[in-house]
PDB file of N, CA, C and O in Angstrom, chain B, residues numbered from 101:
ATOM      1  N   UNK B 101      -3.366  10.954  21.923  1.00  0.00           N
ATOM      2  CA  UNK B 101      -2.426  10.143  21.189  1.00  0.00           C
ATOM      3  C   UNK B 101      -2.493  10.538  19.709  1.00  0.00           C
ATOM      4  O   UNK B 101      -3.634  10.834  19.356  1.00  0.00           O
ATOM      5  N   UNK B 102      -1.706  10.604  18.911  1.00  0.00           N
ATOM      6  CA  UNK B 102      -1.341  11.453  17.842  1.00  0.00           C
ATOM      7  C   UNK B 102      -1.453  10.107  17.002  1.00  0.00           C
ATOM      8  O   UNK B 102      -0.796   9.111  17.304  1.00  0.00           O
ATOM      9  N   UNK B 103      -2.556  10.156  15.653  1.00  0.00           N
ATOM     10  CA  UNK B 103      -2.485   9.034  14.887  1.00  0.00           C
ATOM     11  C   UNK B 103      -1.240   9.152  13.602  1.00  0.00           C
ATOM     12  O   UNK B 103      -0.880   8.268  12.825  1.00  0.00           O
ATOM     13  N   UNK B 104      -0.879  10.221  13.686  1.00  0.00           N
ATOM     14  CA  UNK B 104       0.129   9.771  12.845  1.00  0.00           C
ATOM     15  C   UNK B 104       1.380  11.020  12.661  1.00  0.00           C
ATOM     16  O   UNK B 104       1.022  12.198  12.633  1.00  0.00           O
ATOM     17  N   UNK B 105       2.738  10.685  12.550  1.00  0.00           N
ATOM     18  CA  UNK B 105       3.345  11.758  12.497  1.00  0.00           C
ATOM     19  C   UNK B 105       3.716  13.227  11.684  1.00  0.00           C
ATOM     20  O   UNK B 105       3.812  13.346  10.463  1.00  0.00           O
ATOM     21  N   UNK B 106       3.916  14.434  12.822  1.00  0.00           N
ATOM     22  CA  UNK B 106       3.540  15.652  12.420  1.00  0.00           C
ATOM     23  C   UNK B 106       4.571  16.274  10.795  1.00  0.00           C
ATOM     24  O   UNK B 106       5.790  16.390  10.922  1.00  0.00           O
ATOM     25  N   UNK B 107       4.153  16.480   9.935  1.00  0.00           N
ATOM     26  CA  UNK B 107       4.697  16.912   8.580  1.00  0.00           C
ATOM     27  C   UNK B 107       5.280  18.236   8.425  1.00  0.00           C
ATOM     28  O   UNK B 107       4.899  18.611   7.317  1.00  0.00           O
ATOM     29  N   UNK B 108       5.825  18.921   8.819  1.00  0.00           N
ATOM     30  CA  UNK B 108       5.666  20.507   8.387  1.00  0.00           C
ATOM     31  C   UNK B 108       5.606  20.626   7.073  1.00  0.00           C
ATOM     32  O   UNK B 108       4.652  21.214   6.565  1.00  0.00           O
ATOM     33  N   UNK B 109       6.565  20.113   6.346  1.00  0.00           N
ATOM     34  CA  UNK B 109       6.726  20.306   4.975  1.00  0.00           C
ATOM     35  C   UNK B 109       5.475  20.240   4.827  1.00  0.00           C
ATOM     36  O   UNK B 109       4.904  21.189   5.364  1.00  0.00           O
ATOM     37  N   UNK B 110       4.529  19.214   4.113  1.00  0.00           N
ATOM     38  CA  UNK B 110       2.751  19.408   4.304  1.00  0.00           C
ATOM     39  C   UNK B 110       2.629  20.279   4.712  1.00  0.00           C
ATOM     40  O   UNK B 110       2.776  20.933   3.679  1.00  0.00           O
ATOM     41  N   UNK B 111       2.443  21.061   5.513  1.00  0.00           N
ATOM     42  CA  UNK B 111       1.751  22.237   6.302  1.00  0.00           C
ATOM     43  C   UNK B 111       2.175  23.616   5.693  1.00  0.00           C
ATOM     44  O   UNK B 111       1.481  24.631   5.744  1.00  0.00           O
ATOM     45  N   UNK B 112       3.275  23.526   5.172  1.00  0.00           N
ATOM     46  CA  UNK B 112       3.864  24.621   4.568  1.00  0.00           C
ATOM     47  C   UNK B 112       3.437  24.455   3.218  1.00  0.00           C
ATOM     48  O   UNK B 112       2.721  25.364   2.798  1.00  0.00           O
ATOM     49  N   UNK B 113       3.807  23.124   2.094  1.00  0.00           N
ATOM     50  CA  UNK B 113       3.048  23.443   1.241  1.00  0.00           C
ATOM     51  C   UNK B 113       1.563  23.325   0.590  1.00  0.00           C
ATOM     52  O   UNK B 113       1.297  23.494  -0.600  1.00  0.00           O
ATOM     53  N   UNK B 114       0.670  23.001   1.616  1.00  0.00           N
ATOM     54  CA  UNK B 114      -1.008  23.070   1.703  1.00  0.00           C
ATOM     55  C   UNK B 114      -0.848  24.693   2.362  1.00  0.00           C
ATOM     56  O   UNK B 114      -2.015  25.041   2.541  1.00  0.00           O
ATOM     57  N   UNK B 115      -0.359  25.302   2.596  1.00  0.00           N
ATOM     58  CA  UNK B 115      -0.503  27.092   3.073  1.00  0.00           C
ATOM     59  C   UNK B 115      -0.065  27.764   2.082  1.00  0.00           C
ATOM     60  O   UNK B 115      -0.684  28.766   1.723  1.00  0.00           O
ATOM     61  N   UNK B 116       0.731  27.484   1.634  1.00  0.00           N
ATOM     62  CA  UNK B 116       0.843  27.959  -0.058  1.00  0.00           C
ATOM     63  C   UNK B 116      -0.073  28.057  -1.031  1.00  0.00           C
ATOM     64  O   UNK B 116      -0.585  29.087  -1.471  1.00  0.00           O
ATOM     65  N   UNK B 117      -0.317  26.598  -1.449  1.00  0.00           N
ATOM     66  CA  UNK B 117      -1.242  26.422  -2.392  1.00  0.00           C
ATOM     67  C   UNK B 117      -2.832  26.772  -2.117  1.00  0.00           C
ATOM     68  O   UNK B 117      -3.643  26.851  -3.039  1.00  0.00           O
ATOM     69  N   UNK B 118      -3.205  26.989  -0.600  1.00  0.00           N
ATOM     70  CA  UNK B 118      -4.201  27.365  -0.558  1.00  0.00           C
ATOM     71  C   UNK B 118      -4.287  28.682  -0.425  1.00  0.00           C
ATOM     72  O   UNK B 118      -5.356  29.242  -0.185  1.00  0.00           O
ATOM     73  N   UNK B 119      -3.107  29.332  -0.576  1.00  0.00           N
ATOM     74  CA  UNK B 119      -2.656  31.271  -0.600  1.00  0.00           C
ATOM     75  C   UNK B 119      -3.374  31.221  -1.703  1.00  0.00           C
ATOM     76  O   UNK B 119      -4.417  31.865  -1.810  1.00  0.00           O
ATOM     77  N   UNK B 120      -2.789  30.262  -2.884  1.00  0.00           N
ATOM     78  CA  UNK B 120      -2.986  30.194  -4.263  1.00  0.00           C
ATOM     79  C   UNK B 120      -4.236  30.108  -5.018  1.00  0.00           C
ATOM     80  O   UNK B 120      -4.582  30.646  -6.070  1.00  0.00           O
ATOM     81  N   UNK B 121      -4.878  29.233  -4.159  1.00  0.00           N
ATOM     82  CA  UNK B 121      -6.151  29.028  -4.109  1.00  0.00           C
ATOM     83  C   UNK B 121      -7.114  30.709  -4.073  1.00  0.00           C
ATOM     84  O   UNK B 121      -7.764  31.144  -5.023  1.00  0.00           O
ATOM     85  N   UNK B 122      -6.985  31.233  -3.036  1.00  0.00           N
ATOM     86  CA  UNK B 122      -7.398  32.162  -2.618  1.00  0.00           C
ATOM     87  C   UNK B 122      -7.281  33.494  -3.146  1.00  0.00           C
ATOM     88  O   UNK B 122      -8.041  34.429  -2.893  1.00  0.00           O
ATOM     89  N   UNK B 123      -5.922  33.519  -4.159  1.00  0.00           N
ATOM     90  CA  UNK B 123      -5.298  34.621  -4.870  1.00  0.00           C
ATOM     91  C   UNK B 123      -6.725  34.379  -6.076  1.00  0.00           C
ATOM     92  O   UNK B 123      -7.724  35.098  -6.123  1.00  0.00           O
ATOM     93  N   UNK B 124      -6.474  33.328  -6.847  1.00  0.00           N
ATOM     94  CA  UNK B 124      -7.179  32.979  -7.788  1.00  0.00           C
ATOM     95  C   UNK B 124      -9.503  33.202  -7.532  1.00  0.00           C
ATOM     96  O   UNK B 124     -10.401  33.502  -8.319  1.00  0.00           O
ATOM     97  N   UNK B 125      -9.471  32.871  -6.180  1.00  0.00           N
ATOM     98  CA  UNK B 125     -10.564  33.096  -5.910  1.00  0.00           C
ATOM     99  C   UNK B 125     -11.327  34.618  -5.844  1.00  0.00           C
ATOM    100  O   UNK B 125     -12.344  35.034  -6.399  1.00  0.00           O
ATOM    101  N   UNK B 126     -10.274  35.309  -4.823  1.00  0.00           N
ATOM    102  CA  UNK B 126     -10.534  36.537  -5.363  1.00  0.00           C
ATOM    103  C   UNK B 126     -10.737  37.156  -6.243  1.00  0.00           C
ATOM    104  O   UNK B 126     -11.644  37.980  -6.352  1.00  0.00           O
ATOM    105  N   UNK B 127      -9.847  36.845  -7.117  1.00  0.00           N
ATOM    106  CA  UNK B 127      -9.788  37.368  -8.789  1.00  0.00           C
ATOM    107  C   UNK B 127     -11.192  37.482  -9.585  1.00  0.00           C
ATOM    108  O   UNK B 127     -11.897  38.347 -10.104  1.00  0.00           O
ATOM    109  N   UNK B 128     -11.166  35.611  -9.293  1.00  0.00           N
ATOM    110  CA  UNK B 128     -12.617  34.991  -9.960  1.00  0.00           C
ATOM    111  C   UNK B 128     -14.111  36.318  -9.466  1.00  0.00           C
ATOM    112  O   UNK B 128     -14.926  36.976 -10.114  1.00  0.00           O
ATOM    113  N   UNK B 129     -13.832  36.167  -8.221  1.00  0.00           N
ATOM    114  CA  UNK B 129     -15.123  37.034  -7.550  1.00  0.00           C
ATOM    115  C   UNK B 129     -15.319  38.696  -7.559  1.00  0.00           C
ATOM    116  O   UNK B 129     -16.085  39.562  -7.138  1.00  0.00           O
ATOM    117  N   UNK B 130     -14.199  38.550  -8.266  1.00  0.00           N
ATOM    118  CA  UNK B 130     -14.443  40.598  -8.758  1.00  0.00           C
ATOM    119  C   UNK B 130     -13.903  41.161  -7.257  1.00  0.00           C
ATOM    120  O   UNK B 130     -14.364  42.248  -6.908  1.00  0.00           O
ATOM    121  N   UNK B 131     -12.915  40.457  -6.315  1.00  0.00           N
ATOM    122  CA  UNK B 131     -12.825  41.548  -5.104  1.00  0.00           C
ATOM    123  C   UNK B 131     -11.254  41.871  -5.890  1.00  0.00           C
ATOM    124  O   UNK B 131     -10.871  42.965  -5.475  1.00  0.00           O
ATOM    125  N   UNK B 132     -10.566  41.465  -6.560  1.00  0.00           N
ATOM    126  CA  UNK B 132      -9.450  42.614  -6.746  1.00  0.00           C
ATOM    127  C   UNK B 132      -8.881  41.735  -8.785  1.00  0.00           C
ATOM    128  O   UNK B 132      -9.228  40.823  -9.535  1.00  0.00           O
ATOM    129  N   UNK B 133      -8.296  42.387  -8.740  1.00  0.00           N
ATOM    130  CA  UNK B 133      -7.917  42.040 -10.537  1.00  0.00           C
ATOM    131  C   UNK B 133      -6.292  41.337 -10.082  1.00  0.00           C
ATOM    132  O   UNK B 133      -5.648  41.760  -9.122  1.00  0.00           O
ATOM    133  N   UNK B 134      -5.913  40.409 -10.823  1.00  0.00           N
ATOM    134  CA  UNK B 134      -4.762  39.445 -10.299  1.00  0.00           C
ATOM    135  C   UNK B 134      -4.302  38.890 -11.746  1.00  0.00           C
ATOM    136  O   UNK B 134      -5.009  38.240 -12.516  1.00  0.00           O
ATOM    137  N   UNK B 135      -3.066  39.258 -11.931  1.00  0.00           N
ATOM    138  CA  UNK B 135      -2.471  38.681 -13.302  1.00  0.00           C
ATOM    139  C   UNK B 135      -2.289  37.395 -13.838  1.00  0.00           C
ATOM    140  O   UNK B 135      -1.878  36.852 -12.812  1.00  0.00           O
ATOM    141  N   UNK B 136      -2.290  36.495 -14.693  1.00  0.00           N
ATOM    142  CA  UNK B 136      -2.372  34.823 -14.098  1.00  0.00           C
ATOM    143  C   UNK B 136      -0.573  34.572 -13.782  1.00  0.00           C
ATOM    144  O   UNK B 136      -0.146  33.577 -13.197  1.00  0.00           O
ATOM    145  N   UNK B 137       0.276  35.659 -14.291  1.00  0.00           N
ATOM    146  CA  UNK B 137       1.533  34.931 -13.873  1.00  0.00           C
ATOM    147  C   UNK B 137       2.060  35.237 -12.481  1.00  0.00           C
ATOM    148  O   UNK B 137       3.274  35.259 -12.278  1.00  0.00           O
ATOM    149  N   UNK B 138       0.924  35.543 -11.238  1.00  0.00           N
ATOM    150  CA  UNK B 138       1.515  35.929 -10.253  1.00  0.00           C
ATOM    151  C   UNK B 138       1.246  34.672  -9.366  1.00  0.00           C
ATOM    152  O   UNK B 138       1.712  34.703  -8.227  1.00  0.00           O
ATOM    153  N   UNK B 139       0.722  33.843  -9.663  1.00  0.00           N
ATOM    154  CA  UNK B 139       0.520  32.151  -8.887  1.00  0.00           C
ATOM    155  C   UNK B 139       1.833  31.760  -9.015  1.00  0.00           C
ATOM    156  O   UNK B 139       2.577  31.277  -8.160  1.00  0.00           O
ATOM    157  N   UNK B 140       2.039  32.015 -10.161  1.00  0.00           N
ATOM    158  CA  UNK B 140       3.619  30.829  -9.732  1.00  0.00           C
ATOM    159  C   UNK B 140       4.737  31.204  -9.055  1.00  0.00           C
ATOM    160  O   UNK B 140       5.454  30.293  -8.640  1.00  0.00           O
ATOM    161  N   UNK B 141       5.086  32.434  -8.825  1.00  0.00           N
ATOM    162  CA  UNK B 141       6.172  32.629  -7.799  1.00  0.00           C
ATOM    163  C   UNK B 141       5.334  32.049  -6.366  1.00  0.00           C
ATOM    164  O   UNK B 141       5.942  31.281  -5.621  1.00  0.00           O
ATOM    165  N   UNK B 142       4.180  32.388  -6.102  1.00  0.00           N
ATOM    166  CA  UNK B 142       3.863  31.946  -4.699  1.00  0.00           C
ATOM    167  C   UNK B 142       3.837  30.108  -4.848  1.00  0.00           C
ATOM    168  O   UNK B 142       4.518  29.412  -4.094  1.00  0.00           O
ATOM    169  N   UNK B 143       2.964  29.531  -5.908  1.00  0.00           N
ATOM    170  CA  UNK B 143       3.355  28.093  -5.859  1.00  0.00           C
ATOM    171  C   UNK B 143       4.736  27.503  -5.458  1.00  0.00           C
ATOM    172  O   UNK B 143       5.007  26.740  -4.532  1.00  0.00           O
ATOM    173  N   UNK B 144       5.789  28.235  -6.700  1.00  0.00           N
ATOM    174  CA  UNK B 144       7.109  27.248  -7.025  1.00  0.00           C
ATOM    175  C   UNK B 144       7.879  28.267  -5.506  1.00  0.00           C
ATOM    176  O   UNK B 144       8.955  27.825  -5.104  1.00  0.00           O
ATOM    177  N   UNK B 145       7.483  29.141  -4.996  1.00  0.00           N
ATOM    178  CA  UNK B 145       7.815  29.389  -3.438  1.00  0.00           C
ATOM    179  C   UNK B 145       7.794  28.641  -2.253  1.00  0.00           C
ATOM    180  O   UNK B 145       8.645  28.405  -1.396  1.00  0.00           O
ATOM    181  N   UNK B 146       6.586  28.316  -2.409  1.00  0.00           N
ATOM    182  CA  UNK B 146       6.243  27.620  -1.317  1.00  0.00           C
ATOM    183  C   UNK B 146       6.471  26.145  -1.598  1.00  0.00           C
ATOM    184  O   UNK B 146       6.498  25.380  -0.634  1.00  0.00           O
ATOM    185  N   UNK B 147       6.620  25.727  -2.693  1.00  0.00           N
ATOM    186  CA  UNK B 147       6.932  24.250  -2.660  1.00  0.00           C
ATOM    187  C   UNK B 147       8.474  24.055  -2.818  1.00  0.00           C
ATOM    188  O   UNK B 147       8.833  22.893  -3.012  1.00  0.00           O
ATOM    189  N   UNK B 148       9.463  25.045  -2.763  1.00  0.00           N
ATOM    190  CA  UNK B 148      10.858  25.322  -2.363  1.00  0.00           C
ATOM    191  C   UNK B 148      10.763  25.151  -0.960  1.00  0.00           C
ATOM    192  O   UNK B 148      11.150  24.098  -0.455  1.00  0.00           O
ATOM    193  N   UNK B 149      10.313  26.027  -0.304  1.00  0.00           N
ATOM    194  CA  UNK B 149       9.988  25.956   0.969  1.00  0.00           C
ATOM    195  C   UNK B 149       9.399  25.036   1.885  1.00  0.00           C
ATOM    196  O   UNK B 149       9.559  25.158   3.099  1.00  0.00           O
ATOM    197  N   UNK B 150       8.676  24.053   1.331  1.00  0.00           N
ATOM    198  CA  UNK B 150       8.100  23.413   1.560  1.00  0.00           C
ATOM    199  C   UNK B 150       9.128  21.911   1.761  1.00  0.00           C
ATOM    200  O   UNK B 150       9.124  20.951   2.532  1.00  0.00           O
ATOM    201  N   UNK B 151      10.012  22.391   0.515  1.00  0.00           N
ATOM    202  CA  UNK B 151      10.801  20.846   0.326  1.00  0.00           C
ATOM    203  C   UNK B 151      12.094  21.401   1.543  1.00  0.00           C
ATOM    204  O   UNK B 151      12.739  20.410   1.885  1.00  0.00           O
ATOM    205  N   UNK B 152      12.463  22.335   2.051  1.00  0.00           N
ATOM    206  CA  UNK B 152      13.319  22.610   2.509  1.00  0.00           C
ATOM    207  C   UNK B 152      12.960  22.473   4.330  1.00  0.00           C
ATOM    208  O   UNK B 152      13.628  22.041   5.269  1.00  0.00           O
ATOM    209  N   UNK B 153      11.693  23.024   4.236  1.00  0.00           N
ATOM    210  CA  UNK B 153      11.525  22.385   6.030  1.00  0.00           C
ATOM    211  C   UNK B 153      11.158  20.890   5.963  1.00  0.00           C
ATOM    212  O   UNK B 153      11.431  20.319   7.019  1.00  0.00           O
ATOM    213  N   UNK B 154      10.661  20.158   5.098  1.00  0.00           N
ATOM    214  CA  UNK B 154      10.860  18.683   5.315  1.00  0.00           C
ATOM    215  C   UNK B 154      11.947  18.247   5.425  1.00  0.00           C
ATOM    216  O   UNK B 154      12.175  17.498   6.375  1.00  0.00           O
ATOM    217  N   UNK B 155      13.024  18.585   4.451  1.00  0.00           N
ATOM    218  CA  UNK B 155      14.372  18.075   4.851  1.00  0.00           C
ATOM    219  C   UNK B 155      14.844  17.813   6.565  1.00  0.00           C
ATOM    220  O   UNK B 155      15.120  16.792   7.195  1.00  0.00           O
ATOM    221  N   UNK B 156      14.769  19.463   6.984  1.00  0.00           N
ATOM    222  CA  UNK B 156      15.242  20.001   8.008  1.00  0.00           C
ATOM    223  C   UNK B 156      14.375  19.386   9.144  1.00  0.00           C
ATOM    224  O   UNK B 156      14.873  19.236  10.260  1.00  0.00           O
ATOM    225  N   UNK B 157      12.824  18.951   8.832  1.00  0.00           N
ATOM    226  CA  UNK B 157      12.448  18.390   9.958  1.00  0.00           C
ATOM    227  C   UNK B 157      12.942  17.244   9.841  1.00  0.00           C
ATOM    228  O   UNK B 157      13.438  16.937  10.924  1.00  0.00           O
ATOM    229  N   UNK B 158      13.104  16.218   8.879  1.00  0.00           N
ATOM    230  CA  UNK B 158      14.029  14.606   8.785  1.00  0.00           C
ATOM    231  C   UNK B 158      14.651  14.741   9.573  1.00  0.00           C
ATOM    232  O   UNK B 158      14.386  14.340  10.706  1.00  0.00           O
ATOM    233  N   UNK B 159      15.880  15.457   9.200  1.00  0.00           N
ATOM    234  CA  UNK B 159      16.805  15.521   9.808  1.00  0.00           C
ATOM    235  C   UNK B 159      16.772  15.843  11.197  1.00  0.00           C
ATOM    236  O   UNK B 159      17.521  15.337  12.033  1.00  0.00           O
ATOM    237  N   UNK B 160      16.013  16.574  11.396  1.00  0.00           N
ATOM    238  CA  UNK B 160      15.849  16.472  13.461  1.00  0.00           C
ATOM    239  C   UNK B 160      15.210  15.336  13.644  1.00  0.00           C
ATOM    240  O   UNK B 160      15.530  14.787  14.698  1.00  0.00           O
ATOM    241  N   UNK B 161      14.320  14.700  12.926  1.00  0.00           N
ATOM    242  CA  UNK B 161      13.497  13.163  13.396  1.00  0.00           C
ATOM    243  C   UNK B 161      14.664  12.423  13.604  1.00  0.00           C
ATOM    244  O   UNK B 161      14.992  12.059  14.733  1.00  0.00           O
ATOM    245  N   UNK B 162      15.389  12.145  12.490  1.00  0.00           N
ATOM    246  CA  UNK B 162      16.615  11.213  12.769  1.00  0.00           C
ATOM    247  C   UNK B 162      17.373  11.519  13.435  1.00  0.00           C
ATOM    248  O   UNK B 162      17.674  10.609  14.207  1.00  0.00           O
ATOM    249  N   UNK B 163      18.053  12.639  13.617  1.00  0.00           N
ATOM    250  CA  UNK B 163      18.657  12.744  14.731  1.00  0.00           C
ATOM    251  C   UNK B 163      18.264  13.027  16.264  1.00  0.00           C
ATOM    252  O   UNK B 163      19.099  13.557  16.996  1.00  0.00           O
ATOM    253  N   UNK B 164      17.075  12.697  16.721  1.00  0.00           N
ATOM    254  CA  UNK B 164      16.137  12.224  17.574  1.00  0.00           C
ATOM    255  C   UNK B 164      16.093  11.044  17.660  1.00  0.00           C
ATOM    256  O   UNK B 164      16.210  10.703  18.837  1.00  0.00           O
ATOM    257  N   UNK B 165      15.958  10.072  16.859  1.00  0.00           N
ATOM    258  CA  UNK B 165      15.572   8.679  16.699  1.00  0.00           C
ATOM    259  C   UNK B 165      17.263   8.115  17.269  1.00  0.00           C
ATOM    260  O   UNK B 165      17.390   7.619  18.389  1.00  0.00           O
ATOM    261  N   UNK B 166      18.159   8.244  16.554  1.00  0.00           N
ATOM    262  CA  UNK B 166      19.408   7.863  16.610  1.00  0.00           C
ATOM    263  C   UNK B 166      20.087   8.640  17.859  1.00  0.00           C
ATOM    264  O   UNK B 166      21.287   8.458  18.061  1.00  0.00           O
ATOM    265  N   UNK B 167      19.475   9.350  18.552  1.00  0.00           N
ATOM    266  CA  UNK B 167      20.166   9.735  19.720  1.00  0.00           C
ATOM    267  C   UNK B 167      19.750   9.099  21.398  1.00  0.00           C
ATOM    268  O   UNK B 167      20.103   9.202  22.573  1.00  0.00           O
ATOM    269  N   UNK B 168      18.639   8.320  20.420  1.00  0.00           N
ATOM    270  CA  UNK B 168      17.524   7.673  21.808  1.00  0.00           C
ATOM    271  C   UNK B 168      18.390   6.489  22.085  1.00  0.00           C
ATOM    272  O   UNK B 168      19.186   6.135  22.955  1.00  0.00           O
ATOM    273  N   UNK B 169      17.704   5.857  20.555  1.00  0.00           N
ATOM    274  CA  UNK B 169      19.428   4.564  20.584  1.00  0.00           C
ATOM    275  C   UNK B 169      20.150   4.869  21.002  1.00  0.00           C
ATOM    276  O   UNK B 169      19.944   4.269  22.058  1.00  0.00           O
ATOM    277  N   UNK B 170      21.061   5.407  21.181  1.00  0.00           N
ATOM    278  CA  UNK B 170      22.665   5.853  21.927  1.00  0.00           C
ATOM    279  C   UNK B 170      22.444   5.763  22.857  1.00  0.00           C
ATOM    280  O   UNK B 170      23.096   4.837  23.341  1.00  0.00           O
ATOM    281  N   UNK B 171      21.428   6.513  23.979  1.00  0.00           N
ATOM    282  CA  UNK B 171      21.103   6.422  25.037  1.00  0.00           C
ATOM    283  C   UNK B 171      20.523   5.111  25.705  1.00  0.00           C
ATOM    284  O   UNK B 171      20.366   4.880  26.904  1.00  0.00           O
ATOM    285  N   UNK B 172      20.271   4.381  24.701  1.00  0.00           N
ATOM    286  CA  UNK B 172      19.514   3.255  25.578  1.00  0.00           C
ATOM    287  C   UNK B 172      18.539   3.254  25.728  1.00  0.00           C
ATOM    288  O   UNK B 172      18.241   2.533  26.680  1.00  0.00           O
ATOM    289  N   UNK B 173      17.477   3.863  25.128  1.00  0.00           N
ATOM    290  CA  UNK B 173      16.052   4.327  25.731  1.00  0.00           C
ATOM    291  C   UNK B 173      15.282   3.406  24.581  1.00  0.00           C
ATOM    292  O   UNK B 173      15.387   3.828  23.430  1.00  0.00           O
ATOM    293  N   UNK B 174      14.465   2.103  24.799  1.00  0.00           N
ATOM    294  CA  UNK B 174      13.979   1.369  23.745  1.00  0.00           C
ATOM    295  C   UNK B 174      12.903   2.428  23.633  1.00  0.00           C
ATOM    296  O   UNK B 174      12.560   2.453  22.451  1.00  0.00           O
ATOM    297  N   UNK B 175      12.220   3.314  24.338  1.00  0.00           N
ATOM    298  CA  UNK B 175      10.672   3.445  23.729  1.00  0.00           C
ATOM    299  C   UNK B 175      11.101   4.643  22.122  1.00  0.00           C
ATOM    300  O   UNK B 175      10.466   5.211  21.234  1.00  0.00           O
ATOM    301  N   UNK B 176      12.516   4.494  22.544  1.00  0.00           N
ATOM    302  CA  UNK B 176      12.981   5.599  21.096  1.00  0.00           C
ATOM    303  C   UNK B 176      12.788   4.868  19.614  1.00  0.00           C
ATOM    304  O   UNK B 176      12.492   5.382  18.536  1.00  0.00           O
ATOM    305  N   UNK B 177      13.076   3.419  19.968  1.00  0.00           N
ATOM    306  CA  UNK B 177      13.126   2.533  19.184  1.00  0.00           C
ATOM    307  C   UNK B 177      11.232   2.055  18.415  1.00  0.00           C
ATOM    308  O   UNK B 177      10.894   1.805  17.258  1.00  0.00           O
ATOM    309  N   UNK B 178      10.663   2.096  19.328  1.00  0.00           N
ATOM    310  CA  UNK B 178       9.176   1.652  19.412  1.00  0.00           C
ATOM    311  C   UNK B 178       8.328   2.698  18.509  1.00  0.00           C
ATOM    312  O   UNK B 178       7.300   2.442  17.883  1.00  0.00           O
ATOM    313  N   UNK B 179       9.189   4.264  18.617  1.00  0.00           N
ATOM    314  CA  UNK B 179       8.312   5.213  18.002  1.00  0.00           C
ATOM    315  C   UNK B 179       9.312   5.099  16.498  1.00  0.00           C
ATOM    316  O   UNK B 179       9.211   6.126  15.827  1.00  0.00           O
ATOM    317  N   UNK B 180      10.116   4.173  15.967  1.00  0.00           N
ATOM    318  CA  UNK B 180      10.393   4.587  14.989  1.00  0.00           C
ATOM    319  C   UNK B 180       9.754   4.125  13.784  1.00  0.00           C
ATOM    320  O   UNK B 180      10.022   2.926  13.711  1.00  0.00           O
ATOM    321  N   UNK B 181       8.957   4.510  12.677  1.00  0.00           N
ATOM    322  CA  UNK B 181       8.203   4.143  11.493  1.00  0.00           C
ATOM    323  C   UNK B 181       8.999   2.852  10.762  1.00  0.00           C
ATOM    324  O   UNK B 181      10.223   2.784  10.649  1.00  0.00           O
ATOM    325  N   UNK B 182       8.018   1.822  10.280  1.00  0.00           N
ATOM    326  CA  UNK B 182       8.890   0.668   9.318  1.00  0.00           C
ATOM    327  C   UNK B 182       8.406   0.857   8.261  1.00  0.00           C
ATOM    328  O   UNK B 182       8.777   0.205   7.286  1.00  0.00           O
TER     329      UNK B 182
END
């Protein structure tokens, strides 16, 4: 049973920022030389990206949610967040 519902957006932008993380770590540790203005295309990337599959997953939640209703199916109703 799933305690709470699945995010992509989250998932996409915690994989980013921890790219980011990791760009910067390297650097720090002498395994490769890294410019400081190359974080932000991958940040302000991935949090574009990030805002754009949340949309897109909403929008399938709701139109999931609102298609159960139509059908008649209360347990559509039961899984919806207040």
């Amino acid at each position: 049973m799933l305690r709470h519902e699945f995010q992509p957006g989250r998932l996409v932008a915690g994989a980013f920022l921890t790219l980011a993380g990791v760009i910067y770590a390297g650097d720090a540790g002498g395994a490769w030389e890294t410019p400081w203005f190359v974080v932000i295309p991958v940040v302000t990337g991935g949090l574009c990206l990030a805002a754009v599959t949340g949309l897109l997953a909403r929008g399938v939640h709701r139109r999931r949610r609102t298609a159960g209703r139509a059908a008649g199916r209360p347990e559509a109703d039961a899984d919806a967040p207040t």
